[in-house]
C-alpha positions as CSV (number, residue, x, y, z in Angstrom):
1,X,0.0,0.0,0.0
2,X,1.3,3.6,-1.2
3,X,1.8,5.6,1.8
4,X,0.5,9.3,1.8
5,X,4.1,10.7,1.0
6,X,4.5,7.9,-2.0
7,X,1.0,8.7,-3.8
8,X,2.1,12.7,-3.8
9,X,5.0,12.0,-5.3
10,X,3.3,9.9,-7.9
11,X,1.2,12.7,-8.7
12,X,3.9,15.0,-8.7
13,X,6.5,13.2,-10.8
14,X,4.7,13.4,-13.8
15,X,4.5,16.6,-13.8
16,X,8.5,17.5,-13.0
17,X,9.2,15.0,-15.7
18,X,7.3,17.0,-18.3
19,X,8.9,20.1,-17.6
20,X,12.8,18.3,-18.0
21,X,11.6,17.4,-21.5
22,X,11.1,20.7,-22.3
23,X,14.6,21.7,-21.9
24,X,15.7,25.1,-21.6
25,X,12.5,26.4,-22.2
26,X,12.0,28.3,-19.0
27,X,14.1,30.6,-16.8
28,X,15.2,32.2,-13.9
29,X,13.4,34.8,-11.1
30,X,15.3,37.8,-12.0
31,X,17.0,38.7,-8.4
32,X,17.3,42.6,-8.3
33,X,20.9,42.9,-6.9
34,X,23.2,44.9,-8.0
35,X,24.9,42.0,-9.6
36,X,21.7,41.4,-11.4
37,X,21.6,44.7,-12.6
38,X,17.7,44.5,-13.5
39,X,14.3,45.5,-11.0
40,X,13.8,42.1,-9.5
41,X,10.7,40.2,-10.5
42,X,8.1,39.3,-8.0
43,X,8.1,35.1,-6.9
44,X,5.0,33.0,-4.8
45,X,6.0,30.9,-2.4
46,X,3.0,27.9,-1.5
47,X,3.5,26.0,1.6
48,X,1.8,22.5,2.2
49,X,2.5,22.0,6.1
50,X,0.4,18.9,6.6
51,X,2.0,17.1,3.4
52,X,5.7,19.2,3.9
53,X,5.9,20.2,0.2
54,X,6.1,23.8,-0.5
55,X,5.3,25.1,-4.4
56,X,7.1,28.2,-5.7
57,X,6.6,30.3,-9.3
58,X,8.6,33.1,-10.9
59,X,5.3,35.5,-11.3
60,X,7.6,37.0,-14.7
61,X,6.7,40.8,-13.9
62,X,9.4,43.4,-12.2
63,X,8.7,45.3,-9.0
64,X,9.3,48.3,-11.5
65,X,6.6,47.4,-13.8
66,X,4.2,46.3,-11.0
67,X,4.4,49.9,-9.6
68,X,3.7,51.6,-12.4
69,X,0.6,49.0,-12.7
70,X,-0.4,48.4,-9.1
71,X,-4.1,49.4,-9.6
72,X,-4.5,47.2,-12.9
73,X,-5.8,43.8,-12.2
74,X,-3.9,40.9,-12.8
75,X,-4.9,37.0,-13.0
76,X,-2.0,34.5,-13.3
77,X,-3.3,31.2,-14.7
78,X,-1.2,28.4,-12.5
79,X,0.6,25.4,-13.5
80,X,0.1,21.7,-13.5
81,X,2.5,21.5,-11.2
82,X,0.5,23.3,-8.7
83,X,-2.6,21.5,-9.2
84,X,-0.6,18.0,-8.7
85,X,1.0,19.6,-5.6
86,X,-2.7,21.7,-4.0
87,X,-4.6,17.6,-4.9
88,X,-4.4,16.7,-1.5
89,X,-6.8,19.1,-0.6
90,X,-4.7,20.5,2.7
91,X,-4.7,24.2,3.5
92,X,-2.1,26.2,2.0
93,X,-0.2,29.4,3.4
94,X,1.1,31.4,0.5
95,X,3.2,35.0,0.3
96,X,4.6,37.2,-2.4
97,X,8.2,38.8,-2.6
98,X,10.4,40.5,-4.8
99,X,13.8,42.9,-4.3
100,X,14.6,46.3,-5.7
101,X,18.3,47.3,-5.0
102,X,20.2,47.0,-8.3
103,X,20.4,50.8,-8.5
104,X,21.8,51.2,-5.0
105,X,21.4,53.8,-2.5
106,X,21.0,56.5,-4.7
107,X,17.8,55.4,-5.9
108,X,14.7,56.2,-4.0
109,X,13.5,52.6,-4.9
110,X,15.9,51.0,-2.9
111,X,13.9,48.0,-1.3
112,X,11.8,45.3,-1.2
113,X,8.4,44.0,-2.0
114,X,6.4,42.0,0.7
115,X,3.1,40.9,1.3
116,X,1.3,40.9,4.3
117,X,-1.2,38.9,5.7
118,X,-4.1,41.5,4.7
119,X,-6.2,42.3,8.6
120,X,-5.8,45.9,10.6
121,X,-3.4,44.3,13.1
122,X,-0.3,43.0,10.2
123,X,-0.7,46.0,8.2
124,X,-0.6,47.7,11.4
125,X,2.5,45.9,12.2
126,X,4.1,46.4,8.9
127,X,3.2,50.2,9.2
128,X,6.0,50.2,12.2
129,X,8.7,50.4,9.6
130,X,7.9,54.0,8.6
131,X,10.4,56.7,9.1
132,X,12.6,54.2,10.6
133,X,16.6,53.7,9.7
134,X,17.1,52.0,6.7
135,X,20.5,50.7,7.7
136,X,20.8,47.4,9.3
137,X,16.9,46.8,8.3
138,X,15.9,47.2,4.4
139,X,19.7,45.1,3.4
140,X,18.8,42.7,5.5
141,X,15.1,42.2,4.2
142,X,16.6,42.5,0.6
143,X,19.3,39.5,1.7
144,X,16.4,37.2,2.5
145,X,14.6,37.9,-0.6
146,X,17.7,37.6,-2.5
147,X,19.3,34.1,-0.9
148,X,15.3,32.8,-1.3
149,X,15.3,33.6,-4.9
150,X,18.4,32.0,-5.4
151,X,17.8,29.2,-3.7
152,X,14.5,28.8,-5.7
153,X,16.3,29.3,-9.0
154,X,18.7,26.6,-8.1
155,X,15.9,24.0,-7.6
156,X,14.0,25.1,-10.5
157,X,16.8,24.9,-12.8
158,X,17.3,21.1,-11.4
159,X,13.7,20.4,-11.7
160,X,13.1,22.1,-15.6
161,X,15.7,20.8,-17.3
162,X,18.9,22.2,-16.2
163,X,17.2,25.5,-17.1
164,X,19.8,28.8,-16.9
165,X,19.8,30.5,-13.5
166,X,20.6,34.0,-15.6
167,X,17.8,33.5,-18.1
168,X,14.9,36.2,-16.8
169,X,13.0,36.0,-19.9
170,X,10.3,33.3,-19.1
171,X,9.1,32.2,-15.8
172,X,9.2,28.7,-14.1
173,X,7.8,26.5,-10.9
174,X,9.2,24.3,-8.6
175,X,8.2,21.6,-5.7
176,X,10.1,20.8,-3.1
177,X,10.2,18.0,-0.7
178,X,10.6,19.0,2.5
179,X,12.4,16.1,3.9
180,X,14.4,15.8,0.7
181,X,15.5,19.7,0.4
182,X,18.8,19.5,-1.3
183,X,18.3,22.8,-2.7
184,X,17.5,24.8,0.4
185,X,14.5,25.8,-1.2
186,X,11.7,24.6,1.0
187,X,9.6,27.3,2.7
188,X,10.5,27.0,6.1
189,X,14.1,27.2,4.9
190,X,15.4,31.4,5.5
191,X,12.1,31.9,4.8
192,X,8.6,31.1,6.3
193,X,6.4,34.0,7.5
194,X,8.6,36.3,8.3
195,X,11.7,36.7,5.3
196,X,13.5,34.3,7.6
197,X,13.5,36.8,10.8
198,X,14.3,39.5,8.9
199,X,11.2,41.0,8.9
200,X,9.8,39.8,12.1
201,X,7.0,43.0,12.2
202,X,4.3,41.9,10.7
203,X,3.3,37.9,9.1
204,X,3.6,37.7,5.3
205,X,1.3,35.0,4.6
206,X,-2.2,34.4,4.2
207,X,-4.1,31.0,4.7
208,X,-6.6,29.7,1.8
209,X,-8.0,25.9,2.3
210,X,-9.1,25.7,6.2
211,X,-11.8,23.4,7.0
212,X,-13.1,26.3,9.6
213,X,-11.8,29.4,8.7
214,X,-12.6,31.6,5.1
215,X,-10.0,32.0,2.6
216,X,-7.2,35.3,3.6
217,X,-6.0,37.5,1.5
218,X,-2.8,39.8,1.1
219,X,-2.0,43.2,0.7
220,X,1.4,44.1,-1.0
221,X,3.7,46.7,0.6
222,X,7.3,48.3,-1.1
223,X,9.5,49.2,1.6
224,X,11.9,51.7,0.0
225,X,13.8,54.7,0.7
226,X,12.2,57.7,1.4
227,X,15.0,59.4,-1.0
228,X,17.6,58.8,-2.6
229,X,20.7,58.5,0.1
230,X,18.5,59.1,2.6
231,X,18.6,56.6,5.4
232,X,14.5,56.2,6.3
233,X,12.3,53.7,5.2
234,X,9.2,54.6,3.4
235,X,6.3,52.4,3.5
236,X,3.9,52.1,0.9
237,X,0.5,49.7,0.7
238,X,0.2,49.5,-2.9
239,X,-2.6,49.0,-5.1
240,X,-4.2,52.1,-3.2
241,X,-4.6,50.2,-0.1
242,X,-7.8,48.2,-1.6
243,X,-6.1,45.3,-4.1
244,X,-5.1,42.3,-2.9
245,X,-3.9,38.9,-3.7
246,X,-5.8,35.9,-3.5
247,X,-5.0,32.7,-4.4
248,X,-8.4,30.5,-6.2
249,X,-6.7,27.0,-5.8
250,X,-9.9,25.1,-7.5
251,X,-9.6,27.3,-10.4
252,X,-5.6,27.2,-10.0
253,X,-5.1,30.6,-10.2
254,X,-3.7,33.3,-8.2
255,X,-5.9,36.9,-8.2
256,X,-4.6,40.9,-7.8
257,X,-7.7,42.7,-7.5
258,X,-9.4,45.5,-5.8
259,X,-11.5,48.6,-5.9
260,X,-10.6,50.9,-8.7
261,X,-11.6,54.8,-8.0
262,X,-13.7,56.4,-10.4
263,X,-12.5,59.0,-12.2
264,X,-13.6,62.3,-11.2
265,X,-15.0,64.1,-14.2
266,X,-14.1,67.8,-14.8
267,X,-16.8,70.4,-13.9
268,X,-16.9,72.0,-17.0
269,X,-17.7,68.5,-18.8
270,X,-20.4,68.1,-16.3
271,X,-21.6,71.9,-16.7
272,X,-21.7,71.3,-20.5
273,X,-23.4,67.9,-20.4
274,X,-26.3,69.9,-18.2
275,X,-26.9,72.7,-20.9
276,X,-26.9,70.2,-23.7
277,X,-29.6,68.1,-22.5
278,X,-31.7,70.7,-21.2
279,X,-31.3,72.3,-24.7
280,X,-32.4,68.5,-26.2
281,X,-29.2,68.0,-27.5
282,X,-28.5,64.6,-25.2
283,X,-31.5,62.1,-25.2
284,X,-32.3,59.0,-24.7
285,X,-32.7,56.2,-27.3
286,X,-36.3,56.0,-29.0
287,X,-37.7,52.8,-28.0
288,X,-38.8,50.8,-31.6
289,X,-42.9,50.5,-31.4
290,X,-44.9,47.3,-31.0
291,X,-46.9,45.6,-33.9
């Protein structure tokens, strides 16, 4: 008889096999250093506690692009590897990362992107950061992210056909065993709720999948300078402090959304619109007549 372990790996297999065969057709989570020399791309991390797999995938947009974008909706459409690795129906804690720092201190957008589980008391939390020193807090946030990234890109290469670690182009998945973690890539590893201790404020992940509780959702925050050279943080809920993530595991797909503000319209448009329909210029639609 298969053991619980043995029929998720069967089920998993397949799926790892699939993506070896198609060779170097994926690529890397782009990392955001300074070495990098690109804006870092945002990753999801999936944990499985009860079954001790965790899930990750390269989400293939830059923090730099998803700022200039936070209040567009996005829907990413997940792999089979993540429905083989959600089948066994446990509950799932997920979070969502990325670093910034290629430019350096002299760019304002020196930091890091981090989710956080989305009630009044973690925001809250995460809200603690303002105005504090930079020093000794945002480089060692941005190490975490960095050594998880790496650490996932190393597994994913391993697991997608000995895919390049340098490639940024395309966007990849991985599974990892938690009692067979040779790449130091599953999620408790430097990383769980908290960027490994690094940023022990506030919790980064929601829970989707409890037999008790509803589904949770996270907001996104960029922790950044407040200048350029200057040593505060700057904290910033983005998305205008309504979108989200969440994370639809029976449709396999993973959700930004949230309420977009209307857009005021000018008073002399409004003024104008007045006069022309009490002049009969603006009407309605004649309705056809019955026969």
């Amino acid at each position: 008889m298969k053991t619980k372990r043995q029929a998720i790996l069967a089920r998993l297999l397949p799926a790892v096999l699939l993506s070896a065969a198609a060779g170097g057709a994926h690529a890397a989570i782009a990392t955001g250093s300074t070495f990098g020399g690109s804006s870092g791309e945002l990753f999801l991390s999936v944990w499985d506690q009860t079954s001790a797999y965790s899930y990750s995938l390269d989400l293939g947009v830059t923090v730099e692009d998803f700022l200039t974008g936070q209040s567009t909706p996005r829907t990413w459409v997940l792999d089979q590897r993540f429905e083989d690795f959600a089948a066994a129906g446990n509950p799932l804690k997920f979070n969502i990362a990325a670093n910034n720092t290629y430019q350096g201190v002299s760019s304002a957008d020196y930091g890091i992107v981090t989710s956080v589980q989305n009630i009044p008391t973690q925001i809250e939390k995460i809200n603690t950061f303002q105005g504090k020193a930079a020093t000794g807090r945002l480089g060692q946030m941005s190490s975490a992210v960095q050594q998880r990234v790496n650490r996932l890109n190393q597994s994913s290469s391993a697991q997608n056909g000995g895919a390049s670690t340098f490639d940024f182009t395309l966007n990849l998945s991985e599974v990892t065993d938690g009692t067979v973690d040779a790449h130091n890539a599953y999620f408790t590893n430097i990383w769980g709720n908290n960027l490994g201790g690094k940023q022990a404020a506030a919790n980064t992940t929601a829970t989707v999948g409890s037999p008790t509780e509803p589904d949770e959702t996270l907001a996104l925050f960029f922790l950044h300078l407040q200048g350029p050279n200057v040593n505060k943080i700057q904290v910033d809920q983005l998305g205008g402090g309504t979108f989200t993530f969440a994370l639809d595991v029976a449709n396999k797909q993973l959700v930004w959304s949230g309420s977009v503000a209307p857009v005021p319209i000018p008073a002399g448009v409004w003024l104008l619109s007045s006069a022309l329909a009490a002049l009969g210029f603006l009407r309605r639609p004649e309705q056809a007549s019955s026969v």
